[in-house]
PASE-276906 format. One record per residue (C-alpha): residue in three letters; x, y, z. Coordinates in Angstrom, 2 decimals, padded with zeros to 5 digits. Example, Ala and Ser with C-alpha at 12.3 -4.5 7.8 and 13.67 -1.06 7.14 Angstrom:
["Ala"; [012.30; -004.50; 007.80]]
["Ser"; [013.67; -001.06; 007.14]]
This chain:
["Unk"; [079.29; 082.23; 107.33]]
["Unk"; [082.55; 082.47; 104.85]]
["Unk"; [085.19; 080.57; 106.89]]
["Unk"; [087.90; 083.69; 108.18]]
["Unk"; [091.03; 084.10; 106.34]]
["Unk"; [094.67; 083.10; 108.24]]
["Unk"; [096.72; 086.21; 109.63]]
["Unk"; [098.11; 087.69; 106.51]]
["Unk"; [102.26; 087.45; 108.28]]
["Unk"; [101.40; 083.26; 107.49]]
["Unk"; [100.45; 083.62; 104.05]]
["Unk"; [103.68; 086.45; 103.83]]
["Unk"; [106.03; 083.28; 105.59]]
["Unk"; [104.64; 080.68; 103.35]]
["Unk"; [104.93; 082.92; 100.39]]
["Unk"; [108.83; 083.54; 100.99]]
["Unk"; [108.91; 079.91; 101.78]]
["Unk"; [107.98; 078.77; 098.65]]
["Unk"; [109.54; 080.97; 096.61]]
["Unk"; [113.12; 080.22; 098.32]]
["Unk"; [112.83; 076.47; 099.32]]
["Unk"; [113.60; 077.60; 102.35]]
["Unk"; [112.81; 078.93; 105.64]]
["Unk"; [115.95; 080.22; 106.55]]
["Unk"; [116.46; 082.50; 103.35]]
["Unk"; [112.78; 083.43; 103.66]]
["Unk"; [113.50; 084.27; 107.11]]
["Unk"; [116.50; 086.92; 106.00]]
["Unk"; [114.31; 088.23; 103.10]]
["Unk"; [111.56; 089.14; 105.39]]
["Unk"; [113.41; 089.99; 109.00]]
["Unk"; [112.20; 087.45; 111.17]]
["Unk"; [113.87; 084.16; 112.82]]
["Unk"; [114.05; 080.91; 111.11]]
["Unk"; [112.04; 079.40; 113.69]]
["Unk"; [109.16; 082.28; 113.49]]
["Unk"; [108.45; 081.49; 109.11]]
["Unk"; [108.63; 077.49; 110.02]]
["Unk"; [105.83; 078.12; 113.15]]
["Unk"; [103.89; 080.64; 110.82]]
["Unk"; [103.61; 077.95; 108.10]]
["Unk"; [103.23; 075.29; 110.34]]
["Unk"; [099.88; 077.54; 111.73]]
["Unk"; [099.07; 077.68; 108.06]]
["Unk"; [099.13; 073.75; 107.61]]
["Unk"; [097.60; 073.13; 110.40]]
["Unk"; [094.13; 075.98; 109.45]]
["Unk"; [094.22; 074.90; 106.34]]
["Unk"; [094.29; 071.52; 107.23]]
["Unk"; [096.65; 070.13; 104.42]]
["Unk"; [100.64; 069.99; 103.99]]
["Unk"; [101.91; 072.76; 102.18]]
["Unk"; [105.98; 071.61; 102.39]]
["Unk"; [108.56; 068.27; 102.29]]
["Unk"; [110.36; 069.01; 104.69]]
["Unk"; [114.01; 067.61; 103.50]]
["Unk"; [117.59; 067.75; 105.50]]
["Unk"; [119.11; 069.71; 102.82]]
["Unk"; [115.58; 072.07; 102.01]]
["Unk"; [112.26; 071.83; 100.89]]
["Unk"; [110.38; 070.65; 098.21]]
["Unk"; [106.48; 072.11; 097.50]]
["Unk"; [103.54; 069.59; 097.40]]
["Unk"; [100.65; 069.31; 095.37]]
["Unk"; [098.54; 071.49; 097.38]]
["Unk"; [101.69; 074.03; 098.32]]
["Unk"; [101.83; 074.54; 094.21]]
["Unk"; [098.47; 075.11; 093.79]]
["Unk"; [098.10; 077.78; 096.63]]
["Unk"; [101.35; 079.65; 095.65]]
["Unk"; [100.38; 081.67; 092.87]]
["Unk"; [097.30; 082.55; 094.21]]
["Unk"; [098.34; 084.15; 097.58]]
["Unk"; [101.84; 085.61; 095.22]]
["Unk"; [099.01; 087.25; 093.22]]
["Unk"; [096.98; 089.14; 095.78]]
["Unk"; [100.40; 089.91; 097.74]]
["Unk"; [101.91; 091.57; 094.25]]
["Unk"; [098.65; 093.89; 094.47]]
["Unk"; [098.79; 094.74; 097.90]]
["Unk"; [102.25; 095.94; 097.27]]
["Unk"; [101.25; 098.18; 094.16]]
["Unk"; [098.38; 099.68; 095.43]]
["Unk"; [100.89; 101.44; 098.49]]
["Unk"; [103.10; 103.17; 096.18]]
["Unk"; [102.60; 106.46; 096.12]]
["Unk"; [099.58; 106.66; 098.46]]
["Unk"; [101.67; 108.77; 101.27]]
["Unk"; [101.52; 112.09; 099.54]]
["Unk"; [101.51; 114.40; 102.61]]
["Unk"; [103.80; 117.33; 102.89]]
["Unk"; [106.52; 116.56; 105.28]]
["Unk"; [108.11; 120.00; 106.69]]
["Unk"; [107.11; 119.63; 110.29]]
["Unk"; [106.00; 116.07; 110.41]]
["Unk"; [108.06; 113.21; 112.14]]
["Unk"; [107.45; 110.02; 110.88]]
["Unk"; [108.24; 107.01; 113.19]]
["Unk"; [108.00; 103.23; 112.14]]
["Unk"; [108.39; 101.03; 115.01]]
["Unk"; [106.51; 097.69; 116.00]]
["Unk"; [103.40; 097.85; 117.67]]
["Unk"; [105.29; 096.45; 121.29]]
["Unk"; [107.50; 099.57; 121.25]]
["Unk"; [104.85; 101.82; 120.32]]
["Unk"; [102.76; 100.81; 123.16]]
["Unk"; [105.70; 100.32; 125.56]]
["Unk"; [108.39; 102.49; 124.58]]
["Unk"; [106.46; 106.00; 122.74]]
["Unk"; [103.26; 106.36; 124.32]]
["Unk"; [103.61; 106.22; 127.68]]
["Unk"; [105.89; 109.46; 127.54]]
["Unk"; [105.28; 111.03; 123.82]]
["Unk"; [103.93; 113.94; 126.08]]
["Unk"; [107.46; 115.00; 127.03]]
["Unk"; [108.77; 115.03; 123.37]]
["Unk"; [106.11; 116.84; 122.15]]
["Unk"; [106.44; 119.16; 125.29]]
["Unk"; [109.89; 119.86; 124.05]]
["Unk"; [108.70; 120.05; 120.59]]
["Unk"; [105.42; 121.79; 120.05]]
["Unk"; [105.53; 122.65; 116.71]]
["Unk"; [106.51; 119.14; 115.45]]
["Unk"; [103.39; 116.96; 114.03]]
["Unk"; [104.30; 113.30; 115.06]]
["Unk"; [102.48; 110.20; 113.03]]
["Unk"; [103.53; 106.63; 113.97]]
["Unk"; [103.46; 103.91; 112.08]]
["Unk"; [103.17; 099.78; 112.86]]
["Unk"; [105.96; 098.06; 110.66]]
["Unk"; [106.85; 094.61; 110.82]]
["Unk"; [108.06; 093.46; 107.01]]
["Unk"; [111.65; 094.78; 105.69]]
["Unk"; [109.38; 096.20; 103.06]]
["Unk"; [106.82; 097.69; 105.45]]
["Unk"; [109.67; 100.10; 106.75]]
["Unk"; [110.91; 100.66; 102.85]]
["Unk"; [107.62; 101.92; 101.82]]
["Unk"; [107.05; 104.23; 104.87]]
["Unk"; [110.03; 106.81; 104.16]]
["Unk"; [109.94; 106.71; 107.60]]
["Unk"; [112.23; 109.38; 109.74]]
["Unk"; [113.05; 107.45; 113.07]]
["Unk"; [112.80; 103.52; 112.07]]
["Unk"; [113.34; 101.07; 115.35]]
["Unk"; [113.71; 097.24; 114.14]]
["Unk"; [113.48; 094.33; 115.51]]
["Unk"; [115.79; 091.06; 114.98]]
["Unk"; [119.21; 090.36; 114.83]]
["Unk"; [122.27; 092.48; 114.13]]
["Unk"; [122.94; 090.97; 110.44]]
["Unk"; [118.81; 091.97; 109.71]]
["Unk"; [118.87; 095.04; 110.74]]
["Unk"; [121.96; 096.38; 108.76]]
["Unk"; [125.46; 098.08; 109.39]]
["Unk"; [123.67; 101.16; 109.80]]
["Unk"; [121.19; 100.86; 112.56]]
["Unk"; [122.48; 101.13; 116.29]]
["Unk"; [121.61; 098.78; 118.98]]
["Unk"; [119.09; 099.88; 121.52]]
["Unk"; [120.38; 098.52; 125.24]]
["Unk"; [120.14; 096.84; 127.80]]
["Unk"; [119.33; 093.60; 125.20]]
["Unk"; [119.30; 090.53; 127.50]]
["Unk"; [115.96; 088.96; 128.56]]
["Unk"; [114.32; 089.10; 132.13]]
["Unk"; [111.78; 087.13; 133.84]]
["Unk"; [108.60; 089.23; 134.52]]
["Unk"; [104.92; 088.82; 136.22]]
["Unk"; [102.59; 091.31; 137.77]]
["Unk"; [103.40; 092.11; 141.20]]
["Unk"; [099.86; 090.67; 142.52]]
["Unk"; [101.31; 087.08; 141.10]]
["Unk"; [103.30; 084.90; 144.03]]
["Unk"; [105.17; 081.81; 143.71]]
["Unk"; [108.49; 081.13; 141.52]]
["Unk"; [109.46; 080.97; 138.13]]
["Unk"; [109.29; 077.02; 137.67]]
["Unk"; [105.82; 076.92; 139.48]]
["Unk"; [104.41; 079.42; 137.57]]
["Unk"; [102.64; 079.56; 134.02]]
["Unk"; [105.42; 080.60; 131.14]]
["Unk"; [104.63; 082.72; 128.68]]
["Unk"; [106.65; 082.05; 125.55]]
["Unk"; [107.47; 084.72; 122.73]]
["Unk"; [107.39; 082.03; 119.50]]
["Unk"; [109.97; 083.24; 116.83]]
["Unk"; [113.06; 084.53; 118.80]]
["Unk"; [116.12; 082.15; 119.40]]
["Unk"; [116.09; 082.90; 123.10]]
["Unk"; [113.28; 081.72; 125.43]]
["Unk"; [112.74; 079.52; 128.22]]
["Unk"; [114.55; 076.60; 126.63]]
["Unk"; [117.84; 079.18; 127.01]]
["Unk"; [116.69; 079.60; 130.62]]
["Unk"; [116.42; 076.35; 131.30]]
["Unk"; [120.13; 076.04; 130.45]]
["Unk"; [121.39; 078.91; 131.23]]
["Unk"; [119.63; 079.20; 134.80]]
["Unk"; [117.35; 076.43; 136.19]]
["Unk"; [115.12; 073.69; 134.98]]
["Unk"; [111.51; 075.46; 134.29]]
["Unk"; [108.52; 073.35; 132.70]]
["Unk"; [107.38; 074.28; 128.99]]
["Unk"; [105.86; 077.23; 128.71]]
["Unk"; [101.92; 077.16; 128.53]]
["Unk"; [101.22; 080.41; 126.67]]
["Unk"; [102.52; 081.33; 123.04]]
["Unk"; [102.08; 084.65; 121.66]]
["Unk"; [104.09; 086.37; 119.18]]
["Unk"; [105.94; 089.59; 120.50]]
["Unk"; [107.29; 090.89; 123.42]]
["Unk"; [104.82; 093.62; 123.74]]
["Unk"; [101.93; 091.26; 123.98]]
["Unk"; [103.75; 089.03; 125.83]]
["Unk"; [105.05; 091.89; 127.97]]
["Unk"; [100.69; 092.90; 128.48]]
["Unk"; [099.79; 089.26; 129.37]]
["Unk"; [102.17; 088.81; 132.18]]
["Unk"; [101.32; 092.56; 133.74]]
["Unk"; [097.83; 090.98; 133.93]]
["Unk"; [098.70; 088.26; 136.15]]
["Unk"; [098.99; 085.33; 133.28]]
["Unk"; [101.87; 083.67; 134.30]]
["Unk"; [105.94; 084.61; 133.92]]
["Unk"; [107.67; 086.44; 130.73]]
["Unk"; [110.86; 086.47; 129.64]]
["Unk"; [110.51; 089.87; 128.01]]
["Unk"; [113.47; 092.62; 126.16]]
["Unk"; [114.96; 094.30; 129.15]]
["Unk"; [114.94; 097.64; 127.46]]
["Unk"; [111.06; 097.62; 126.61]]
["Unk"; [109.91; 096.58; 129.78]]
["Unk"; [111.52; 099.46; 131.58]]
["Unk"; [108.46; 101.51; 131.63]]
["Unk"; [106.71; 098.56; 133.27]]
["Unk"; [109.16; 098.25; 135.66]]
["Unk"; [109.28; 101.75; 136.59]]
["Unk"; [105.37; 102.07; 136.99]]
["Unk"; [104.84; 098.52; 139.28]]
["Unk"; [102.68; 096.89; 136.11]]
["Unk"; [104.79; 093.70; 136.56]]
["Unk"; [108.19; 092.78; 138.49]]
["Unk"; [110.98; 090.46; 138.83]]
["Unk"; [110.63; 087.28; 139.24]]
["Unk"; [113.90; 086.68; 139.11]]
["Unk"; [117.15; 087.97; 139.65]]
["Unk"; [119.44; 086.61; 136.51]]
["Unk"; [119.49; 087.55; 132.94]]
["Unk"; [120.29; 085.59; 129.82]]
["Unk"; [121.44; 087.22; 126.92]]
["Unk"; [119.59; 087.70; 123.20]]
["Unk"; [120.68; 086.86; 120.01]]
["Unk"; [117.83; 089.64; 118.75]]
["Unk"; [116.90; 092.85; 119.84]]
["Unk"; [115.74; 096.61; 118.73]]
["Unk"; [117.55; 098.61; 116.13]]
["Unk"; [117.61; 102.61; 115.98]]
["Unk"; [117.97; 104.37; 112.21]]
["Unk"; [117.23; 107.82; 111.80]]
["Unk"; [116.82; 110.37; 108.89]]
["Unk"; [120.65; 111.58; 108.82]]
["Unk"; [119.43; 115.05; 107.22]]
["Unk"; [116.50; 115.85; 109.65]]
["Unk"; [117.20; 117.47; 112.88]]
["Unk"; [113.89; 116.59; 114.56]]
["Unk"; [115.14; 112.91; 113.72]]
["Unk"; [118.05; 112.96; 115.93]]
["Unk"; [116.40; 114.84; 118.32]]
["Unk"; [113.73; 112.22; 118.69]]
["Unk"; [116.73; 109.92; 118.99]]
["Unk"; [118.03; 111.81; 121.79]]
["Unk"; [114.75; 111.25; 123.47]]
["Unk"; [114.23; 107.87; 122.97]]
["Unk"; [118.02; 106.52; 124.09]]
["Unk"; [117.46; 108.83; 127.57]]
């Protein structure tokens, strides 16, 4: 059986990586944390069973097998790229086109798309999962809703709120935070190290995933405690699929990020909707 291929978002962090020496500037080129490209590459390494970077003070330096493999994941990356231009041809008149991550879409849209649409019957609504800077370039998307820090999401966009980060688990779930499983969201700056801190001592975290959403899904179904986006985990809140565990916050250096079409009513109007 041909041995499976790594996610493609580690071959897109190693890619940046090597092309910048550096996870940091590969980080700003394609919108995620620092942290998130060195863990993706470090999941690389670690499938691929060979050392892809030096990893120096001031940057890093490619090895043997890192120079080899660059050019031919940059190759097949290049293609990808060209073959999406210019495959969205639809007529647009009365269709809104959203780009969000999957977490919001699953957390945020569809649990109440049916009053929007309610509101708007004549509107055609298509969603699409965007992750890359250039995923939400290529969509010519109407509503786009971000996720990172203030600097990578542009002067433009508008900060969704409430931003800070609260501890979660499924109602059914008993005991406290610190004698619970932790369920850690792996590329953000704040986590349970910041709660530990911040709030009280709390063991390492025993589950990795990487996004709130998932994260979010994991702790509704009784997997241990989530420090989870306040904002996206109101509908879960609201409906009893998790709950408190406890009372404090902590604050987040990222978040989400609202842009909309400027020139499309239905746009703003889905704006409207989303913010209420």
């Amino acid at each position: 059986m041909a041995k499976s291929l790594p996610p493609l978002s580690w071959l897109r962090s190693f890619e940046a990586a090597a092309r910048n020496l550096s996870f940091t500037t590969a980080a700003e080129e394609i919108g995620l944390t620092q942290s998130a490209v060195s863990q993706q590459v470090k999941s690389l390494e670690s499938r691929l069973g060979v050392q892809l970077f030096i990893r120096h003070a001031r940057g890093l330096a490619l090895t043997d097998a890192g120079r080899r493999l660059l050019p031919e994941v940059d190759a097949p990356l290049q293609a990808l790229s060209r073959a999406m231009v210019g495959m969205d041809t639809r007529p647009s008149r009365n269709l809104l086109t959203i780009a969000s991550s999957i977490s919001v879409a699953h957390w945020k849209i569809a649990p109440r798309l049916t009053e929007f649409r309610e509101r708007f019957p004549q509107l055609e609504v298509r969603i699409l999962s965007a992750i890359w800077p250039d995923d939400f370039h290529s969509t010519r998307a109407d509503v786009e809703i971000r996720f990172g820090s203030a600097q990578q999401a542009g002067p433009e966009a508008e900060a969704i709120l409430p931003n800070d980060l609260i501890a979660l688990k499924a109602p059914t779930l008993k005991g406290d935070v610190a004698d619970l499983p932790l369920i850690e969201t792996v590329g953000t700056s704040s986590g349970w190290q910041a709660w530990s801190r911040q709030i009280e001592p709390v063991p390492d975290p025993s589950i990795y995933t990487d996004t709130y959403g998932m994260a979010l899904h994991l702790a509704a179904h009784g997997n241990g405690v989530v420090l989870a986006n306040k904002w996206l985990a109101q509908y879960a809140l609201e409906n009893a699929l998790v709950t408190r565990a406890h009372s404090a916050s902590i604050p987040s250096q990222e978040g989400y990020h609202l842009s909309v079409s400027s020139d499309k009513w239905q746009a703003e109007a889905f704006r409207e909707w989303l913010l209420k």
